[in-house]
C-alpha positions as CSV (number, residue, x, y, z in Angstrom):
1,X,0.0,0.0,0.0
2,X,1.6,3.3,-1.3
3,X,1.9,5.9,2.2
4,X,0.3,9.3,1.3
5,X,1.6,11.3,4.6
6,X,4.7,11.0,6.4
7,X,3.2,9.4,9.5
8,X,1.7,6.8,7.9
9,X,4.9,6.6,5.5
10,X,6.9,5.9,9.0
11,X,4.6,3.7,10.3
12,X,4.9,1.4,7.3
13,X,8.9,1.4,8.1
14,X,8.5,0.5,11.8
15,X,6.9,-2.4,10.0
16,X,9.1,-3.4,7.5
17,X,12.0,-3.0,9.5
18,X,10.7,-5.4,12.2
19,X,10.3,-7.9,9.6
20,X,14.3,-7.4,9.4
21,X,14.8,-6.5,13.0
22,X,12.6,-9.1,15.3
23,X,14.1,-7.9,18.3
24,X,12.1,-4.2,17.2
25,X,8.8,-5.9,17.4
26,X,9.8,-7.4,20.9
27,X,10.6,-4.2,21.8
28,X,7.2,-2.8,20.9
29,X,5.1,-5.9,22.4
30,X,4.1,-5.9,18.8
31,X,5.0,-9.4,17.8
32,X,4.9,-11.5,20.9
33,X,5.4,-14.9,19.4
34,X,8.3,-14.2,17.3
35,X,11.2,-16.9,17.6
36,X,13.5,-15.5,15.1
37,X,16.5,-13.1,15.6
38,X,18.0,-10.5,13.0
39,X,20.7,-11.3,10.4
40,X,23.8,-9.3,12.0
41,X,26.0,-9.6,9.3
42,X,27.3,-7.3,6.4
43,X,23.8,-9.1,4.5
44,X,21.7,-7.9,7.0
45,X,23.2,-4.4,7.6
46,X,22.5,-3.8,3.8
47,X,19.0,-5.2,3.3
48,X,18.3,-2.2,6.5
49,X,20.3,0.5,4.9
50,X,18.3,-0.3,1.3
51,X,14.7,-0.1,3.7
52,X,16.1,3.3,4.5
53,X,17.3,4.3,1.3
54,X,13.6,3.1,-0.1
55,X,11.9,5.0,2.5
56,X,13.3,8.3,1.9
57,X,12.8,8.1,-1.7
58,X,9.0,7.9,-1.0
59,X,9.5,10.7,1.3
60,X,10.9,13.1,-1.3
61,X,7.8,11.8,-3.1
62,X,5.7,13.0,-1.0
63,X,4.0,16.3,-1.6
64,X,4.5,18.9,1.5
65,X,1.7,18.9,4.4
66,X,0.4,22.3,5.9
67,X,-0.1,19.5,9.1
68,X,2.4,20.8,11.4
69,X,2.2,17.1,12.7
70,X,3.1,15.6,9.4
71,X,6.0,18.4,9.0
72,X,7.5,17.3,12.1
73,X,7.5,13.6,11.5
74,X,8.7,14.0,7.8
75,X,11.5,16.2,9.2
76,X,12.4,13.7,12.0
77,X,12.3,10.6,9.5
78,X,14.3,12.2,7.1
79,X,17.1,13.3,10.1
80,X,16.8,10.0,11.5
81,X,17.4,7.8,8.5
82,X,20.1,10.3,6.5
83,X,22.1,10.0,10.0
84,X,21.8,6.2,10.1
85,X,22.8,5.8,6.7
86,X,26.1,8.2,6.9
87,X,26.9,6.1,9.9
88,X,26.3,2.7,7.6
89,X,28.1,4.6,5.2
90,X,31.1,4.6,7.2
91,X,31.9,1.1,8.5
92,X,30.2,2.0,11.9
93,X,28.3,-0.8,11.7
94,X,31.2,-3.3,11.0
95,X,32.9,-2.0,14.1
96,X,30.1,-2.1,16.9
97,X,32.4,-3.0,19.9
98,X,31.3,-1.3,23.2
99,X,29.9,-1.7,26.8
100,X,26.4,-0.8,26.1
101,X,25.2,-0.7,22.7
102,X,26.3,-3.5,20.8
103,X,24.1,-6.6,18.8
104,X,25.1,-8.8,21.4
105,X,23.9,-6.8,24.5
106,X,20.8,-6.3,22.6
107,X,20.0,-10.0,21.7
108,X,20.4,-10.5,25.1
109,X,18.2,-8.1,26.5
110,X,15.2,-9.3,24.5
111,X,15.0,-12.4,26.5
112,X,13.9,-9.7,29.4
113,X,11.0,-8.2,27.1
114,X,9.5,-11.4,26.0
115,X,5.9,-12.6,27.4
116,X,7.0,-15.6,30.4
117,X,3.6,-16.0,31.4
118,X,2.9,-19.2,29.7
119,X,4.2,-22.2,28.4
120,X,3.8,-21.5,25.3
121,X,6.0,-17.7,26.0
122,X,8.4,-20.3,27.4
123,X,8.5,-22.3,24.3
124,X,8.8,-19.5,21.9
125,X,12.1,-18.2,24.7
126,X,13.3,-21.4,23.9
127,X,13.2,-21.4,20.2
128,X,14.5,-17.9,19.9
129,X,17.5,-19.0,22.2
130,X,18.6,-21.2,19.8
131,X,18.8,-19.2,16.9
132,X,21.7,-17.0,19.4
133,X,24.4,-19.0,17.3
134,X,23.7,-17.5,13.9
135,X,22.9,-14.1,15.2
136,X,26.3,-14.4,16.8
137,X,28.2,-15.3,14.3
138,X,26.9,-13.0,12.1
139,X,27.8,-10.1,14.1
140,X,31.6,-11.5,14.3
141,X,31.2,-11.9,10.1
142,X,29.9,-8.1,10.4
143,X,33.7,-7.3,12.7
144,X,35.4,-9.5,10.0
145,X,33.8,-7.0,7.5
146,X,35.5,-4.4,8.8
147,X,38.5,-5.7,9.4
148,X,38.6,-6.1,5.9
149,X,38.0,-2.0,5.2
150,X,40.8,-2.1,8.2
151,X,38.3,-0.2,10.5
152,X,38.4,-2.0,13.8
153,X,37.2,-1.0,17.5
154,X,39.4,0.2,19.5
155,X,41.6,-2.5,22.2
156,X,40.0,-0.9,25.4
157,X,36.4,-1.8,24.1
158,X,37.4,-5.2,22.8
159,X,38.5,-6.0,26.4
160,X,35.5,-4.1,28.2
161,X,33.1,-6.4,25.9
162,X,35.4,-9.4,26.6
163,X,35.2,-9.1,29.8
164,X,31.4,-8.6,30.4
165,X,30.8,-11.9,28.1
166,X,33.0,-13.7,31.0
167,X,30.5,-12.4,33.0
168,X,27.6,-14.2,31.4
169,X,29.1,-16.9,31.7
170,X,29.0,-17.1,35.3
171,X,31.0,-19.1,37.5
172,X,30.0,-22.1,40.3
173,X,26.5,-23.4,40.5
174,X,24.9,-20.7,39.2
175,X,26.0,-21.3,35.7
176,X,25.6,-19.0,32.5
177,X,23.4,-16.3,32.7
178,X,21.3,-17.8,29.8
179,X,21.4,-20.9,32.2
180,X,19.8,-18.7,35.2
181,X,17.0,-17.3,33.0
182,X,16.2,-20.5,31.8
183,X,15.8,-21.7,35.5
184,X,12.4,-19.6,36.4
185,X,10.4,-21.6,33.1
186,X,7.8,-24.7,33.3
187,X,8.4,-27.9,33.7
188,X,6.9,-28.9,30.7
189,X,9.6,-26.9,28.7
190,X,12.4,-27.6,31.0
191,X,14.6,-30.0,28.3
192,X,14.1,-27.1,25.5
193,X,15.1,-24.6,27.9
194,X,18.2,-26.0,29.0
195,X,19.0,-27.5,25.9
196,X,18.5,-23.6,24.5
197,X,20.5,-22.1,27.2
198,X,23.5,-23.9,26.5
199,X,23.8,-23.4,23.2
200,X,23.7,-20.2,24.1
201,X,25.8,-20.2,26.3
202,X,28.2,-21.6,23.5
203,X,27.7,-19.2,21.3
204,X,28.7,-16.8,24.4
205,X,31.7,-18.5,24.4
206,X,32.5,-18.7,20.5
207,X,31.9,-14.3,20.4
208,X,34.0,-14.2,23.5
209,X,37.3,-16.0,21.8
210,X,36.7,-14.6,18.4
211,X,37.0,-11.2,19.9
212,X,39.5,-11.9,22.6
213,X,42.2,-14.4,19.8
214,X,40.9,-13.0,16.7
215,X,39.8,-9.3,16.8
216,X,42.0,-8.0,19.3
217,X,45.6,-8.9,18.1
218,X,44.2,-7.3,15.0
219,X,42.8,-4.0,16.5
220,X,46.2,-3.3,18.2
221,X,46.7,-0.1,18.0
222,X,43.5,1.4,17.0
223,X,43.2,4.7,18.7
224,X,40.3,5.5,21.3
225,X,39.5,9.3,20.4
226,X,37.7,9.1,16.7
227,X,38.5,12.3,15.6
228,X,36.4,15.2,14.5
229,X,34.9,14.0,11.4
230,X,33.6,10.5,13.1
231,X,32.2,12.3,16.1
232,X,29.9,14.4,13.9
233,X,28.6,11.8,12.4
234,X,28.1,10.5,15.8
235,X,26.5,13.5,17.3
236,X,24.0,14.1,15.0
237,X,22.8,10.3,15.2
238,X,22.4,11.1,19.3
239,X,21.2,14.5,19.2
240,X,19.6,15.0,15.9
241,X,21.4,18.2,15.1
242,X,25.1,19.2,13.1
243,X,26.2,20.7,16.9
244,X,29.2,23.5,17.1
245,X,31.1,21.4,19.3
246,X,33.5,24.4,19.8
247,X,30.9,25.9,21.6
248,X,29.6,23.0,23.3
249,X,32.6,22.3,24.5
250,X,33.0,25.9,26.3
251,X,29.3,26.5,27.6
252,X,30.5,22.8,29.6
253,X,33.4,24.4,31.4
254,X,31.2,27.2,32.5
255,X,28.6,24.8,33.6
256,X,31.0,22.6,35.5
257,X,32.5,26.0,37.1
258,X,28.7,27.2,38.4
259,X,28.0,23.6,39.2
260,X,30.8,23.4,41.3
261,X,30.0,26.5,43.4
262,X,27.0,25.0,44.2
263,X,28.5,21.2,45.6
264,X,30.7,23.3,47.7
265,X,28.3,25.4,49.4
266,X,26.3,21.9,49.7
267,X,29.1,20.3,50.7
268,X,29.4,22.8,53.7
269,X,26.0,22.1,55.0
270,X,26.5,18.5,54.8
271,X,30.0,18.2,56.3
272,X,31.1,21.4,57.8
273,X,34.5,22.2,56.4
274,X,34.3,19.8,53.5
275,X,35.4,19.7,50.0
276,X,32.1,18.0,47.6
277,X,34.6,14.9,47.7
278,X,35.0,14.4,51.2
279,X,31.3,15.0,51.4
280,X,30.6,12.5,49.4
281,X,32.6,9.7,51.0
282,X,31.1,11.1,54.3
283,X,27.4,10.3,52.7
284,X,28.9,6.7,51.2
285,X,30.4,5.6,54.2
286,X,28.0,7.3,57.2
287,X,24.9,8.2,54.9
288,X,21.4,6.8,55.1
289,X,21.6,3.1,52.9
290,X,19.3,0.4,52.3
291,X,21.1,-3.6,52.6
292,X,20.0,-5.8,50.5
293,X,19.3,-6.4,46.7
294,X,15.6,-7.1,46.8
295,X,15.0,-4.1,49.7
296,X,17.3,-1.6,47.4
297,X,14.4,-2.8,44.5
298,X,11.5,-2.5,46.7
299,X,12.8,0.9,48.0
300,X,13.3,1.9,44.5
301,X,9.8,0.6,43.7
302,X,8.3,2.6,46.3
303,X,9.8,6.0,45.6
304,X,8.5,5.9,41.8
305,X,4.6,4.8,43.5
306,X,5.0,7.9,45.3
307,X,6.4,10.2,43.0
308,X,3.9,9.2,40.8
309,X,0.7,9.7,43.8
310,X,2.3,13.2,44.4
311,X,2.5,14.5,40.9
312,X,-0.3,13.1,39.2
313,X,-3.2,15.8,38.9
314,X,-0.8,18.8,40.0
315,X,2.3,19.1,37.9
316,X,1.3,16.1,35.2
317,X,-2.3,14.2,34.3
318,X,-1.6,10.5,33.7
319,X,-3.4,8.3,32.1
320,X,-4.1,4.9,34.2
321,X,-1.4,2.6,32.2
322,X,1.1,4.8,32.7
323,X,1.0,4.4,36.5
324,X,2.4,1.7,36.6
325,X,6.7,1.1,36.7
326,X,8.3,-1.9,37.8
327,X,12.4,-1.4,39.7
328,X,14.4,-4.6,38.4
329,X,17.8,-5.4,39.4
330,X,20.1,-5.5,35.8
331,X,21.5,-8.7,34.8
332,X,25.6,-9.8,35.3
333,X,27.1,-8.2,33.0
334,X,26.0,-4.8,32.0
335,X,27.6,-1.8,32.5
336,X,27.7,0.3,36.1
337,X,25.1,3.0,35.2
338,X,21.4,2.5,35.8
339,X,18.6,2.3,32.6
340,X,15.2,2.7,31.7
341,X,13.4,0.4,29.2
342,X,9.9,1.6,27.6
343,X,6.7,-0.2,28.3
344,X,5.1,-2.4,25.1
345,X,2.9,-0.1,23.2
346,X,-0.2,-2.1,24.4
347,X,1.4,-1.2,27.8
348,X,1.0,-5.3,27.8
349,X,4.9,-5.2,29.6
350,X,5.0,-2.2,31.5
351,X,8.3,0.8,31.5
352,X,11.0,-0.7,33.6
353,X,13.9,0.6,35.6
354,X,17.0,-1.1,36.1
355,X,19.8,-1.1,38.5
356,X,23.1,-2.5,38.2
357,X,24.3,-4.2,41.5
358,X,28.1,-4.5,41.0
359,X,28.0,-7.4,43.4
360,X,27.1,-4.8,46.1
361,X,24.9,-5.7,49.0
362,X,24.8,-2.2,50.7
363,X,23.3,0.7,48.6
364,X,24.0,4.5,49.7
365,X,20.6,6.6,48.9
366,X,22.6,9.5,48.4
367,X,23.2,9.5,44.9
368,X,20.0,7.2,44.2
369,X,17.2,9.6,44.8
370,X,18.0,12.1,42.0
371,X,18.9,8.9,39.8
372,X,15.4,7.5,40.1
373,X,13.6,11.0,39.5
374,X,15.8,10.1,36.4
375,X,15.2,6.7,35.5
376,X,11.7,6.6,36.4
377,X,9.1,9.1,37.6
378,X,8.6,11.9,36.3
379,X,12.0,11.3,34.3
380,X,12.0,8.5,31.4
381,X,8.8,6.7,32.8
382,X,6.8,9.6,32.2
383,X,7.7,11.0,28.7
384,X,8.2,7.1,27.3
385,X,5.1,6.2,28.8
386,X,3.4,9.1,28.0
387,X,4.6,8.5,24.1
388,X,3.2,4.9,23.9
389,X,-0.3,6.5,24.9
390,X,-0.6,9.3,22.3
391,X,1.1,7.1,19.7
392,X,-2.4,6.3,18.0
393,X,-2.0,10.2,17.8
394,X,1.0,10.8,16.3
395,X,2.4,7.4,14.9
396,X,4.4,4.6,16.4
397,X,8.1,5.6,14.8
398,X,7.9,9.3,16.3
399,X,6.8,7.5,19.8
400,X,9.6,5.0,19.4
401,X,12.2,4.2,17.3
402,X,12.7,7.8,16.1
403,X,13.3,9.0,19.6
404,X,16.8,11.0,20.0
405,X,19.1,10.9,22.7
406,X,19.1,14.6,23.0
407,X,15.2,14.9,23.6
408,X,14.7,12.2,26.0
409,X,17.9,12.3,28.1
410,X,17.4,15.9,27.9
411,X,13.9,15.6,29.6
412,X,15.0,13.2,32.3
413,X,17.9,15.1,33.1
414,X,15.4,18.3,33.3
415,X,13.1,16.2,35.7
416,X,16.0,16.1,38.2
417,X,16.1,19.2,38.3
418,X,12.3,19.8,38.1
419,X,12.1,17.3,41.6
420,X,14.5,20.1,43.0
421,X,12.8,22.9,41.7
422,X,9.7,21.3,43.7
423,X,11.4,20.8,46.9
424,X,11.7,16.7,46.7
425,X,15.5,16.6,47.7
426,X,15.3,17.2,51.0
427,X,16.4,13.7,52.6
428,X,20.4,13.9,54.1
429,X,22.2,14.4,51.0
430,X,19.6,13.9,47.9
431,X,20.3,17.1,46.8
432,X,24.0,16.4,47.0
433,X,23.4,13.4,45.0
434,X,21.3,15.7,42.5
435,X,24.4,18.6,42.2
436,X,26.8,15.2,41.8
437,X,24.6,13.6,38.6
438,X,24.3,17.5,37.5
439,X,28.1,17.6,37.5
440,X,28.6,14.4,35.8
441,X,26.7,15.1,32.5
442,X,29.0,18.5,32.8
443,X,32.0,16.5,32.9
444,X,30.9,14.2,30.3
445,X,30.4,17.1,27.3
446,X,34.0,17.9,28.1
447,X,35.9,14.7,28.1
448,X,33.9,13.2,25.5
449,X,34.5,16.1,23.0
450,X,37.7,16.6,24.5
451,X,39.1,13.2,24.2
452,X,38.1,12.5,20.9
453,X,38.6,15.0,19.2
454,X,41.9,15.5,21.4
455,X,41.0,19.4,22.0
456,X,43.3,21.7,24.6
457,X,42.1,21.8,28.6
458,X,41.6,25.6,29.0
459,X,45.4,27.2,30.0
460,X,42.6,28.6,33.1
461,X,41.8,25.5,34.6
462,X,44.3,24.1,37.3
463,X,43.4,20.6,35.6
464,X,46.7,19.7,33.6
465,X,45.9,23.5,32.0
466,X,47.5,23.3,28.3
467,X,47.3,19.2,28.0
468,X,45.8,17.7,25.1
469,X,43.1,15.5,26.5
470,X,43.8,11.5,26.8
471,X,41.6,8.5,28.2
472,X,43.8,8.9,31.3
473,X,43.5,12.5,31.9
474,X,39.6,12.1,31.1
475,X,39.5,9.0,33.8
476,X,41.4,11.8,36.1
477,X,38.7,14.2,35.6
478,X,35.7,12.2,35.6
479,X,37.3,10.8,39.2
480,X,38.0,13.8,41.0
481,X,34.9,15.2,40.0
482,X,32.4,13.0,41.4
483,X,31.4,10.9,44.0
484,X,30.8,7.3,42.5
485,X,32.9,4.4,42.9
486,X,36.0,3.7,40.6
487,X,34.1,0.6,39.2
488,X,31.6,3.1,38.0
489,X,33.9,6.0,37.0
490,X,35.6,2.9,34.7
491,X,33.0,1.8,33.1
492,X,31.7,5.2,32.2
493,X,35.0,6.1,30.7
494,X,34.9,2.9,28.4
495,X,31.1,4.0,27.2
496,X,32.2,7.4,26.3
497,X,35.5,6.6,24.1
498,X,33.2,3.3,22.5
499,X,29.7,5.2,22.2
500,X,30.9,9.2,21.0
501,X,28.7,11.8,20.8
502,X,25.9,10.0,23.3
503,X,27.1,11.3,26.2
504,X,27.1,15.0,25.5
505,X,23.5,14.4,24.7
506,X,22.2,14.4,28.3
507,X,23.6,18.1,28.9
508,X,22.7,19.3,26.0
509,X,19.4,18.2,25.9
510,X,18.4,19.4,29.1
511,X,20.2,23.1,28.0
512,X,17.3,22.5,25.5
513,X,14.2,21.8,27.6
514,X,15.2,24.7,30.2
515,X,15.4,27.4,26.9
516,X,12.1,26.0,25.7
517,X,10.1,26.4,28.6
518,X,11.9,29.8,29.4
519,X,10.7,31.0,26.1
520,X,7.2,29.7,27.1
521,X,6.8,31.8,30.3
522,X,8.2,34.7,28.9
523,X,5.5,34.7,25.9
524,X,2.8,33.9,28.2
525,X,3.3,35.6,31.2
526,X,1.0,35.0,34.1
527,X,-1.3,32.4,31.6
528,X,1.7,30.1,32.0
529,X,0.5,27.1,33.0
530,X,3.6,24.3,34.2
531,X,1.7,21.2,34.0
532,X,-0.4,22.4,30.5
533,X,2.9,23.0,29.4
534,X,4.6,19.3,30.8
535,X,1.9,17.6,29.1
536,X,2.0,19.1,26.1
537,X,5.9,18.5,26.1
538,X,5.2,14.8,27.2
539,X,2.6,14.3,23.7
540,X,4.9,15.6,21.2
541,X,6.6,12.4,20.2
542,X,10.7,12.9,19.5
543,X,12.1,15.8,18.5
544,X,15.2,16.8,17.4
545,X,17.9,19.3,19.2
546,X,17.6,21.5,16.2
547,X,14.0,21.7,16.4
548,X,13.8,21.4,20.4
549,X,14.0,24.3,22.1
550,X,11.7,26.2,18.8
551,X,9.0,23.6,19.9
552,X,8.9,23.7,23.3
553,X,8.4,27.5,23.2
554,X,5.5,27.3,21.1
555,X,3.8,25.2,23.3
């Protein structure tokens, strides 16, 4: 059926693409029942760029709509798919080695999003599991691809991914983490299951030693920082705009310098006489905490109930589905930061946070609170959720896979600061925690443009003033400049050299929101209304940095 307006254009290429990418469908609690997984290899990676090249050819077809709805999802279809093709374009594809982003994290995450409810779910877990091998292996053909162009990963991510896939496979009784999921299904699928899970685990095993004999003597040498022209590319795919990065770059150092005021004087009213750092490791060691795995989750739990109880009908109107968020614990194996996955666009599975435990038992609520405002309510829950419901409104690809970093990091990061704005950090050192996660995103725009694009640190900063920014001197920084754990502060430097241009998104984004709704009150005046103005924010579907802050101040 030939599309005659963008959105319905889009909507047709959410389908077609889940045809090639089951795991999308998954995703979207679309396609419950599907066993298959998607060809990873060079094959598969063309047969998706020639779905985007197809699509945008029937989007230049198309004649212009006055809708302003239909303008903004041909403009965010045709962003999104030019900036995914310039990436295919340039082997980025063929080199997918990271913590956090790769085929293989995301074949294994699926197994998390798929119906368990019945037998038959369990059945269809097991037949999917199977097909782990070929999906494997076609990934490692996609590395061997480019090793061929001679475009490789970089060492540091080859080990990072390495390493986690060691993880998986677990160690003692416990077994493979495919062996552990497999544990919770019926009896009446228990042979499939097991059977499933250790060919899985196998094919673990195969990725882990191509990468670690294969790949990496190969890759030797590959630099981490991917220069200037490679982090464009990289930007625009996470913030949906050609940034100045120049600029960027500067506005951080101011941010981090006005930030910083404001952990001191916080630091003073927490620890008299403290520096933030001192403060910090005062409110890790002697803070309030929760022991535990399952109490951290149900504490977690609790805090997005009530966020949600407190907010709804004063600063947001929720619709019933979107009430509801579960707290999970994060599997063995994934990287130190915390996550967010969407709910099913039936809201069948519901949004989800996620915390990574680290093999910790004792969890400091310090740095949690803000985190969770974040993660979950009224930070990613909220504008995800809220996008699943008005999707029959807008369409599905502008309420999902056309999202951009920029936007909904952006909004998350601005519901922290919302939460503080509304006086919700007032527990011993939540607002600490708050001024800490503020600080990182500042740090993050600095030593991730820095270090790969290898820029000066201002000859005005007592940090190594004059250097050239390296790894090490960005793993320096990050440290000294904020208060989680060196298990943290390592995996997050790994993320930023493997995945460029995503961190800076958070920042920016948020810079952003705060302009949009500025703009709003100032054109409004006294008929400014906050939650009008959050909801109308929330039903917009993704938009763009370029377009961002324009938007919002129409609103």
């Amino acid at each position: 059926m030939t599309a005659r307006t963008a959105r319905q254009l889009a909507d047709r290429y959410v389908d077609a693409l889940a045809d090639l990418n089951p795991l999308l469908g998954t995703a979207l609690g679309v396609r419950p029942h599907d066993d298959r997984l998607p060809d990873l290899s060079p094959d598969g990676i063309a047969a998706t760029d020639d779905l985007a090249r197809s699509t945008l050819a029937e989007l230049d077809a198309l004649p212009e709509s006055e809708d302003p709805l239909e303008r903004r999802c041909a403009r965010l279809l045709r962003n999104r798919l030019n900036s995914g093709l310039a990436l295919s374009a340039a082997g980025e594809n063929l080199r997918a080695v990271n913590n956090t982003f790769t085929p293989v994290h995301t074949v294994r995450q699926v197994f998390m999003l798929m119906p368990s409810a019945t037998d038959e779910d369990w059945a269809v877990i097991a037949r999917r599991m199977v097909n782990i091998p070929a999906a494997y292996d076609g990934y490692c053909a996609a590395l061997a691809g480019g090793a061929a162009r001679g475009q490789y990963a970089a060492p540091r991510q080859v080990d990072a991914l390495a390493g986690q896939l060691d993880e998986w496979l677990g160690k003692g009784p416990a077994g493979s983490w495919f062996g552990s999921f497999v544990a919770a299904g019926p009896d009446s699928q228990r042979k499939a299951l097991e059977s499933a899970a250790q060919v899985a685990t196998e094919a673990v095993v195969a990725t882990r030693d191509f990468l670690r004999e294969t790949y990496r003597p190969a890759a030797e040498g590959t630099p981490d920082a991917v220069g200037a022209e490679r982090y464009a590319r990289w930007a625009m795919q996470f913030t949906g705009a050609d940034l100045d990065l120049d600029e960027a770059y500067s506005w951080a150092w101011g941010e981090f310098a006005r930030i910083d005021g404001e952990m001191r004087a916080e630091a003073e009213r927490a620890l008299p006489g403290s520096t933030p750092a001192e403060a910090m490791r005062w409110l890790d060691a002697e803070g309030d905490a929760v022991e535990g795995v399952e109490e951290i989750r149900q504490r977690l739990q609790q805090m997005m109930d009530d966020a949600i109880t407190t907010l709804d009908g004063t600063h947001f109107d929720l619709a019933e589905p979107i009430r509801r968020v579960e707290a999970m614990i994060a599997p063995a194996g994934s990287a130190a930061a915390p996550y967010y996955t969407r709910p099913a666009m039936d809201f069948s599975r519901p949004g989800r946070t996620w915390l990574p435990t680290l093999g910790r038992e004792r969890f400091p609520l310090w740095d949690l609170v803000s985190t969770w405002y974040h993660e979950g309510v009224p930070g990613h829950h909220l504008q995800l959720a809220q996008w699943v419901h008005v999707a029959p409104q807008l369409s599905t690809y502008q309420t999902s896979i056309g999202s951009t970093s920029a936007d909904t990091e952006g909004w998350a990061l601005y519901a922290e600061r919302l939460m503080d704005e509304l006086g919700f950090l007032t527990g011993r050192g939540h607002r600490m925690g708050y001024l800490d996660a503020q600080q990182i995103r500042a740090v993050r725009v600095i030593i991730d443009i820095g270090m790969h694009l290898e820029l000066e640190i201002p000859r005005d900063q007592p940090f190594h003033p004059g250097e050239r920014w390296t790894p090490e001197l960005g793993r320096e920084f990050f440290g000294a400049n904020t208060g989680r754990d060196p298990a943290f502060c390592d995996s997050e430097l790994v993320r930023y050299l493997g995945i460029p241009g995503q961190a800076i998104s958070y920042k920016l984004g948020e810079r952003a929101w705060l302009a949009g709704r500025a703009q709003a009150e100032r054109r409004q005046g006294a008929n400014f209304d906050l939650k009008r103005w959050h909801m109308a924010a929330l039903s917009m579907g993704s938009i763009g940095l370029a377009d961002l802050t324009s938007e919002l101040a129409a609103l």
